[in-house]
C-alpha positions, 0 to 999 in steps of 0.5 A: 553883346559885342565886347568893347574891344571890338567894334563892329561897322553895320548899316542902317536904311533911313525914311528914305532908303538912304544907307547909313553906316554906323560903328557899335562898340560896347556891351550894355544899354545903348546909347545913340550918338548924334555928333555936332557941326565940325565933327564927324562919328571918327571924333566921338571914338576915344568917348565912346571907347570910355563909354563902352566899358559899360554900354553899346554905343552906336556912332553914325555920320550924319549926312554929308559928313564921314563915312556919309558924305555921299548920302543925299541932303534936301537941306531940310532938318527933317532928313537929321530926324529921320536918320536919328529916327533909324539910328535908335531903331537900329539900337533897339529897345530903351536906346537913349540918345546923347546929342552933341551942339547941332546934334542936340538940336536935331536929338530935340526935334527928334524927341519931340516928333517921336515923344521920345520916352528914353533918356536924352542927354543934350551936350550944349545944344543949340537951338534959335528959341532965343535968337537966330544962331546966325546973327544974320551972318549966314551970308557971308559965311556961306561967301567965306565958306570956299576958304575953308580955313578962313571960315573956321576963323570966322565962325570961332571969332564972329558967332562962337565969341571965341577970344583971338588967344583961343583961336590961335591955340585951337590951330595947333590942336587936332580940332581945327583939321577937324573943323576945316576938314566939315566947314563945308556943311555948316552953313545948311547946319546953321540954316537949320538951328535957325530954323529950330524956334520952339515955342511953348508946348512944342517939346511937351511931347518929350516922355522921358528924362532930360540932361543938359551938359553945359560946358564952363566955356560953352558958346552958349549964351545963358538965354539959350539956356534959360529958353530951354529950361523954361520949355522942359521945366523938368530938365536937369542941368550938369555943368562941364567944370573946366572944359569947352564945346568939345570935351569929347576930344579934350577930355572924353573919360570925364564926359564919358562919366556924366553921361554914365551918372546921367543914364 
């Protein structure tokens, strides 16, 4: 095992020969990270520092994104379930997966093609079982989208419901560099929640145990939530008392220790 004070860069090949690099920080069992919109693997290491105290983390880039930006995207979410699909191979045996928003989605997809056995834990993960997660502001998204800073403004304001006072004092924080930095690649990330419409039985094929971390002040409406619960009945919700989408920046100890108590 590889102690948690030395992280270690490897690669993996995906369905389709893609290259992708990953960081492996920790010892114990592993644990697949699959990062959210507005992020890349870089973000999740004060987390995954946390979190390898006690287990092998494994955090990658998804395409397009980091140290992946060069890896060709068909626009398709098969291309996110096939390099999960690598990540957890690359991990080995009993690896569980944490995914992040977007990444939850992805991670549920993933669980649901491979019926996934292992311990799935899903931060805020959003998903169009309820409704489309772009409210049919796609396109004018994607017109804002060569104003990065100006799209991160829509986004927050117009599809995250994210009070005005919010906004102002997300600009000051080391999240909105992040956000402008990845907005390029939120329009094919939201084309690709919308996509995510499960109807009953499509999830029946999850094996293993699954937690839902809700964030206090997630942009989760509460019919996103209960569409999914009504979809894996055995699923267990942990609220995020006191924090938002993003604890792994705000407070990645605290969310390091539920996703400890989930595994």
């Amino acid at each position: 095992m590889i102690p948690s004070g030395s992280p270690v860069r490897d690669t993996t090949t995906s369905s389709d020969g893609t290259r992708l690099t990953y960081t492996q920080l920790g010892s114990g069992p592993p644990v697949v990270v699959c990062h959210g919109s507005f992020a890349t693997s870089a973000d999740w290491v004060p987390f995954a520092t946390q979190l390898a105290e006690t287990h092998t983390v494994h955090l990658y880039d998804r395409r397009g994104l980091g140290r992946n930006s060069a890896a060709p995207t068909d626009g398709a979410i098969d291309a996110d379930v096939e390099d999960l699909a690598a990540m957890v191979a690359a991990a080995g045996p009993h690896t569980a997966v944490l995914g992040h928003s977007h990444g939850g989605g992805c991670a549920l997809a993933f669980a649901a093609r491979e019926r996934f056995t292992g311990s799935l834990i899903l931060y805020d993960p959003r998903h169009a079982t309820a409704a489309p997660i772009s409210r049919g502001h796609l396109p004018e998204l994607e017109r804002l989208v060569e104003d990065r800073e100006a799209a991160v403004e829509f986004v927050m304001t117009r599809l995250a419901d994210v009070p005005a006072e919010a906004v102002s004092a997300l600009r000051g924080s080391p999240l909105w560099q992040s956000m402008i930095d990845t907005v390029h690649a939120f329009p094919g990330e939201l084309r690709l929640v919308d996509s995510l419409t499960w109807r009953p039985g499509d999830l029946d094929g999850i094996g293993g145990p699954v937690t839902f971390l809700r964030g206090e002040q997630s942009p989760l409406s509460d019919d996103e939530v209960t569409a999914l619960q009504r979809l894996l009945p055995d699923m267990r919700t942990v609220p995020l008392t006191g924090q938002g989408h993003f604890a792994y920046a705000t407070e990645p100890a605290l969310l390091a220790d539920l996703v400890r108590q989930s595994l």
